[in-house]
Biopython code that builds the backbone (N, CA, C, O; Angstrom):
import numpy as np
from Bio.PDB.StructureBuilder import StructureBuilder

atoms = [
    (1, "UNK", "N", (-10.854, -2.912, -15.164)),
    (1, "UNK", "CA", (-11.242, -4.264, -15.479)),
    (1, "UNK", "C", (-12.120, -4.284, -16.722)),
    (1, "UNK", "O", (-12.524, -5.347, -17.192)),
    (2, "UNK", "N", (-12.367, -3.271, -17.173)),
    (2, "UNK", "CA", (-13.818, -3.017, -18.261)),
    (2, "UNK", "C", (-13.194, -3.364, -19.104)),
    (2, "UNK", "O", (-13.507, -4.462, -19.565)),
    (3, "UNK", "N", (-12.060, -2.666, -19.712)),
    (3, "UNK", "CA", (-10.810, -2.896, -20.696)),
    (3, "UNK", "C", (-10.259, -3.886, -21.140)),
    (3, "UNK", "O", (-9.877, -3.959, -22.308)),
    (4, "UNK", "N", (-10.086, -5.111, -20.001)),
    (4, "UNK", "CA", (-9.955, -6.669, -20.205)),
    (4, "UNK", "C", (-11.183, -7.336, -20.658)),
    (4, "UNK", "O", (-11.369, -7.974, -21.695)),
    (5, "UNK", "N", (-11.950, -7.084, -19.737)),
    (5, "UNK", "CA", (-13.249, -7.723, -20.269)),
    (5, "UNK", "C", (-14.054, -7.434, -21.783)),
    (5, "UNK", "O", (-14.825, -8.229, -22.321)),
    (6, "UNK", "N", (-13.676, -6.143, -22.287)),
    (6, "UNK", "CA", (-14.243, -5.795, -23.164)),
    (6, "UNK", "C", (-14.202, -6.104, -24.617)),
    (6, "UNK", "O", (-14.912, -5.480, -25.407)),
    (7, "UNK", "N", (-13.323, -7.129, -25.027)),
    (7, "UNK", "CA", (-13.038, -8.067, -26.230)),
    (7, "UNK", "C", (-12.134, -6.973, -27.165)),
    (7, "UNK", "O", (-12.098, -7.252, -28.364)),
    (8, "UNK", "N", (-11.423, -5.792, -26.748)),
    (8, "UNK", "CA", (-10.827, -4.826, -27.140)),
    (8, "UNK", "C", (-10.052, -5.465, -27.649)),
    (8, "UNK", "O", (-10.032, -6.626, -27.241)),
    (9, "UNK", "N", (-9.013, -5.100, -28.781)),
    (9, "UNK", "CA", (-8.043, -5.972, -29.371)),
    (9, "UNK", "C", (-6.833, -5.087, -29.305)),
    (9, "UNK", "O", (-6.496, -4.236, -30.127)),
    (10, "UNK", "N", (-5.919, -5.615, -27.595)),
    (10, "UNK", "CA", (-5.171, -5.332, -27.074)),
    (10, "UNK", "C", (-3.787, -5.837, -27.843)),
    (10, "UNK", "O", (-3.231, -6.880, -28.186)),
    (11, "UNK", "N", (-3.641, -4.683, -27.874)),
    (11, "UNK", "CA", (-1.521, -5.030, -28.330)),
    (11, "UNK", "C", (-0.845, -6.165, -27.041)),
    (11, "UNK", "O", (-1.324, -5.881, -25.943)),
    (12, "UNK", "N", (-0.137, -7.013, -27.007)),
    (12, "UNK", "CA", (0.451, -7.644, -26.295)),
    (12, "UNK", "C", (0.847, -6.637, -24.718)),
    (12, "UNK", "O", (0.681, -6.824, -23.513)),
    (13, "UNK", "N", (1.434, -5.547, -25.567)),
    (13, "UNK", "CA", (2.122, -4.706, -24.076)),
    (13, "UNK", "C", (0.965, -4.499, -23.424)),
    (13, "UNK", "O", (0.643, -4.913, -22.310)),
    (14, "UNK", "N", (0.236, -3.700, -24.333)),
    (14, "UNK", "CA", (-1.129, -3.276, -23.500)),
    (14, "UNK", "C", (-2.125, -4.464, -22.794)),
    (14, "UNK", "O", (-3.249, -4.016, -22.567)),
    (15, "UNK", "N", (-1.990, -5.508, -22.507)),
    (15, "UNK", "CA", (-2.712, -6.628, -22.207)),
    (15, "UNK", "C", (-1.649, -6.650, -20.854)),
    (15, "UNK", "O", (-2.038, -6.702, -19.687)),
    (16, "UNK", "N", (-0.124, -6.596, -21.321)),
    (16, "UNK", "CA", (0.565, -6.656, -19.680)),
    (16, "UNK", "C", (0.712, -5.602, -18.864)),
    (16, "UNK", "O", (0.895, -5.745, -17.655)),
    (17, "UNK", "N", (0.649, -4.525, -19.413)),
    (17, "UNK", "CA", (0.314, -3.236, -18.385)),
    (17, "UNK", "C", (-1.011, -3.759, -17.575)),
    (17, "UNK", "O", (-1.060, -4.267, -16.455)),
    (18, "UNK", "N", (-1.985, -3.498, -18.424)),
    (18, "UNK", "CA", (-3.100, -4.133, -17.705)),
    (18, "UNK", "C", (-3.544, -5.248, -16.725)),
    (18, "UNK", "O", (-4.361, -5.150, -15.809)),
    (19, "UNK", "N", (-2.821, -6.343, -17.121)),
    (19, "UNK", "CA", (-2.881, -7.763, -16.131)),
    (19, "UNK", "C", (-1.873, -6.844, -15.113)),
    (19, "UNK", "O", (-2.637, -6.694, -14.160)),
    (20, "UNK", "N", (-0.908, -6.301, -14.826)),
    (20, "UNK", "CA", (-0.030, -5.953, -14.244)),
    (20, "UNK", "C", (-0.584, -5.388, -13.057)),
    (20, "UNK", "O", (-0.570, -5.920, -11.947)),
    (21, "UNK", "N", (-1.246, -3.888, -13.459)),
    (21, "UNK", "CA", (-1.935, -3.262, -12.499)),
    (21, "UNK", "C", (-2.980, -3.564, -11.955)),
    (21, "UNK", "O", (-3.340, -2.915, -10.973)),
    (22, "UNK", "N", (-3.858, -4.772, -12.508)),
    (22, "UNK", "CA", (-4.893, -5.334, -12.167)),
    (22, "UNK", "C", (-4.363, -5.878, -10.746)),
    (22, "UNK", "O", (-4.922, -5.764, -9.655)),
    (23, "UNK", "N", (-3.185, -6.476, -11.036)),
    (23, "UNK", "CA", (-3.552, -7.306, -9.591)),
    (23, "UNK", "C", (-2.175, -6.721, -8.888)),
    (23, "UNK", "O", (-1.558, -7.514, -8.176)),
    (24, "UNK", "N", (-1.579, -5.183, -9.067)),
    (24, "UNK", "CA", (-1.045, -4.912, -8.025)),
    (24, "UNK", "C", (-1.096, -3.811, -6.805)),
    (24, "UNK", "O", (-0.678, -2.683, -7.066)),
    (25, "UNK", "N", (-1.479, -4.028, -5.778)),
    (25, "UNK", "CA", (-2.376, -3.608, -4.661)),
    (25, "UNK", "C", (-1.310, -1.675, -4.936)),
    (25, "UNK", "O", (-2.039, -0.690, -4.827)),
    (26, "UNK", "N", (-0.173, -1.470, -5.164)),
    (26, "UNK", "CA", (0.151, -0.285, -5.194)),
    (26, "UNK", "C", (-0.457, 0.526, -5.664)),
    (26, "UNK", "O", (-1.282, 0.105, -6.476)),
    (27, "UNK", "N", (-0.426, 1.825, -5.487)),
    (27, "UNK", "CA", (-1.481, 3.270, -6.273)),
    (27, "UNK", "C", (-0.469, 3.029, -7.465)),
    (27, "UNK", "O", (0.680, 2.588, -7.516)),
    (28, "UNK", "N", (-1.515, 3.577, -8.555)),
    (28, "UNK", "CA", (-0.427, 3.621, -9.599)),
    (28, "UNK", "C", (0.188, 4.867, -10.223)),
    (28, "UNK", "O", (-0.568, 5.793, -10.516)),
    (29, "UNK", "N", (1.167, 4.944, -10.393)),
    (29, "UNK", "CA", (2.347, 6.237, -10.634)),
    (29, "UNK", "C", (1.727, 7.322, -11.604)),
    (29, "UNK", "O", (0.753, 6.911, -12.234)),
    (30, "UNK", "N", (1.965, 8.144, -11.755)),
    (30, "UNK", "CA", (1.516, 9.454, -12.273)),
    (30, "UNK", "C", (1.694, 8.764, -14.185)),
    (30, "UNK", "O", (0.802, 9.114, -14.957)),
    (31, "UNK", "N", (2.447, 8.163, -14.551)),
    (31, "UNK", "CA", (3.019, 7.499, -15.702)),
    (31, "UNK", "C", (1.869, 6.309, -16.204)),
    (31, "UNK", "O", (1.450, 6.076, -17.338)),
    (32, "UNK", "N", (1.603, 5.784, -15.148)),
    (32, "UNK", "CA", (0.687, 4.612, -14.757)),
    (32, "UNK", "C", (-0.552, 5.131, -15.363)),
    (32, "UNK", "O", (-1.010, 4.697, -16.419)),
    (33, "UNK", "N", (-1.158, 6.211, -14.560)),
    (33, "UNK", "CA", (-2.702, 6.603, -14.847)),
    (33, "UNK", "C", (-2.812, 7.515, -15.947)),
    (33, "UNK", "O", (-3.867, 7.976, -16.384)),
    (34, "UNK", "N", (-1.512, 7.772, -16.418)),
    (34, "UNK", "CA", (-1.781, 8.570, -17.729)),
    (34, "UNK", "C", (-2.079, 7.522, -19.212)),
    (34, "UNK", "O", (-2.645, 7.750, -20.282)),
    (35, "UNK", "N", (-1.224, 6.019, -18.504)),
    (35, "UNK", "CA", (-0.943, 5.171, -20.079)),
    (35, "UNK", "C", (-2.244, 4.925, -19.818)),
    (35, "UNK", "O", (-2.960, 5.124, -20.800)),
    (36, "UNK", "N", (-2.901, 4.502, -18.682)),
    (36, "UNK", "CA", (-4.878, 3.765, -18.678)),
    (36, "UNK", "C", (-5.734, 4.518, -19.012)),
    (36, "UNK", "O", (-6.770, 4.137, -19.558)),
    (37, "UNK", "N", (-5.450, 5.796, -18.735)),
    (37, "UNK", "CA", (-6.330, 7.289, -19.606)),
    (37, "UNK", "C", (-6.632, 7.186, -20.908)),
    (37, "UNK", "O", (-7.792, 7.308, -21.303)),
    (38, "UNK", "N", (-5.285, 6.873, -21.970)),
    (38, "UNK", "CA", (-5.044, 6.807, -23.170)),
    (38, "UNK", "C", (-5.516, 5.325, -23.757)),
    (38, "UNK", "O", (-5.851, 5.086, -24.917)),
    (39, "UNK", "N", (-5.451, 4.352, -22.592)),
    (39, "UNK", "CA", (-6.053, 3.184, -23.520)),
    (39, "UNK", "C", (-7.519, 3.058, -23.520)),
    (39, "UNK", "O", (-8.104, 2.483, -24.437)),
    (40, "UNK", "N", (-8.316, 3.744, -22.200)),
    (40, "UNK", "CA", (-9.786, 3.797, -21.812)),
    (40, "UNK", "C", (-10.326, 4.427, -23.175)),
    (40, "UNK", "O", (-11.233, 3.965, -23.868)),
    (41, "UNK", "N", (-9.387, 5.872, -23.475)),
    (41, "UNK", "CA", (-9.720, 6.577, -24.638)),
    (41, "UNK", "C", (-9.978, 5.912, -25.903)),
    (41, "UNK", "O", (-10.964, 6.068, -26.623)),
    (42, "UNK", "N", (-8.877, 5.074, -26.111)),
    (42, "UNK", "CA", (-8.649, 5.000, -27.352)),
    (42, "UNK", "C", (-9.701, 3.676, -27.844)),
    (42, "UNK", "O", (-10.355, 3.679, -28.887)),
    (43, "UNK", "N", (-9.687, 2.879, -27.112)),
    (43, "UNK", "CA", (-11.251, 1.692, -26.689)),
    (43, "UNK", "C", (-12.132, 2.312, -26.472)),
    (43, "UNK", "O", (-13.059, 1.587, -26.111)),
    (44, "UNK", "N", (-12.429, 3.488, -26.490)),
    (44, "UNK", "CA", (-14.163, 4.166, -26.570)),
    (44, "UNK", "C", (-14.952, 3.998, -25.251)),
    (44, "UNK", "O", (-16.181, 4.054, -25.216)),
    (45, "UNK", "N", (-13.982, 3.738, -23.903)),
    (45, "UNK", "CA", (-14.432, 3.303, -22.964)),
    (45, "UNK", "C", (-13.996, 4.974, -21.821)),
    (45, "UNK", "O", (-12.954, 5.611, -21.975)),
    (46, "UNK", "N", (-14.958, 5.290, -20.903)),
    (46, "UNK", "CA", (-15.057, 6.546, -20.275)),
    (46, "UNK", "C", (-13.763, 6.133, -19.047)),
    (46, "UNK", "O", (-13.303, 5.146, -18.473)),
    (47, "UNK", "N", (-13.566, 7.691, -19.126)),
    (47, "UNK", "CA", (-12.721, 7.617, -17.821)),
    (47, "UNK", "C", (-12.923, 7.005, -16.533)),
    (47, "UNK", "O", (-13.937, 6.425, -16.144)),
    (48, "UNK", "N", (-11.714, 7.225, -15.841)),
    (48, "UNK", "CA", (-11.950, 6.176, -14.481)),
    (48, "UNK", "C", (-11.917, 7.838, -13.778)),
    (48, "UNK", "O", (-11.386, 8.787, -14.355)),
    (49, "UNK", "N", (-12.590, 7.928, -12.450)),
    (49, "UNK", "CA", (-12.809, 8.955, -11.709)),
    (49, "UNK", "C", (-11.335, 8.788, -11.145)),
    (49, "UNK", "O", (-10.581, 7.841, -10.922)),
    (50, "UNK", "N", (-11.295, 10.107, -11.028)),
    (50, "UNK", "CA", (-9.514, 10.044, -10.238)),
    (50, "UNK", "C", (-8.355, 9.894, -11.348)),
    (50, "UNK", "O", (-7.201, 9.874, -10.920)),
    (51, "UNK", "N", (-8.543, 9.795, -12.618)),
    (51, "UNK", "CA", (-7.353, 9.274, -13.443)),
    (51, "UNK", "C", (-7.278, 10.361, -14.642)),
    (51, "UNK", "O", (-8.202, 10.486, -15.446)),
    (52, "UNK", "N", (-6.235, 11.042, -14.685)),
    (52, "UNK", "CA", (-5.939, 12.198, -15.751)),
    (52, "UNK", "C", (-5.315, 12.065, -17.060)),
    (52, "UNK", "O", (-4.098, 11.980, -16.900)),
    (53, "UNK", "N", (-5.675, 12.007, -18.407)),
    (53, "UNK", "CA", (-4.680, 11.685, -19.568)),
    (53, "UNK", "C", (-5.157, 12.484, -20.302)),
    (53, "UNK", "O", (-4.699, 12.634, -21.435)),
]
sb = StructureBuilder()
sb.init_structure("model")
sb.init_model(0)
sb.init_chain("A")
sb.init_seg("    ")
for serial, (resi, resn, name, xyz) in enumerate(atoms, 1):
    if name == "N":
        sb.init_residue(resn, " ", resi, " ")
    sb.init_atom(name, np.array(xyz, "f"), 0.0, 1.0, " ", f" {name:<3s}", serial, name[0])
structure = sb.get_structure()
């Protein structure tokens, strides 16, 4: 949620990945926690515990 909130200047896709997984109750796929790794990164924002990229 830091990532939305954070006035980051999200590419379109990257704004719907995000709204996406925000509100869907599933774990997210090995594919999943690697693309949120890489966007936490790349926004200067720290990892999420549990999430590998």
């Amino acid at each position: 949620m830091a990532l939305l909130t954070s006035g980051a200047g999200l590419r379109p896709r990257e704004g719907q990945f995000l709204g996406g997984i925000a509100f869907d109750a599933n774990i997210l796929t090995e594919k999943q926690n690697s693309w949120l790794a890489i966007l936490l990164k790349k926004h200067g924002l720290p990892p999420m515990e549990g999430v590998d990229g």
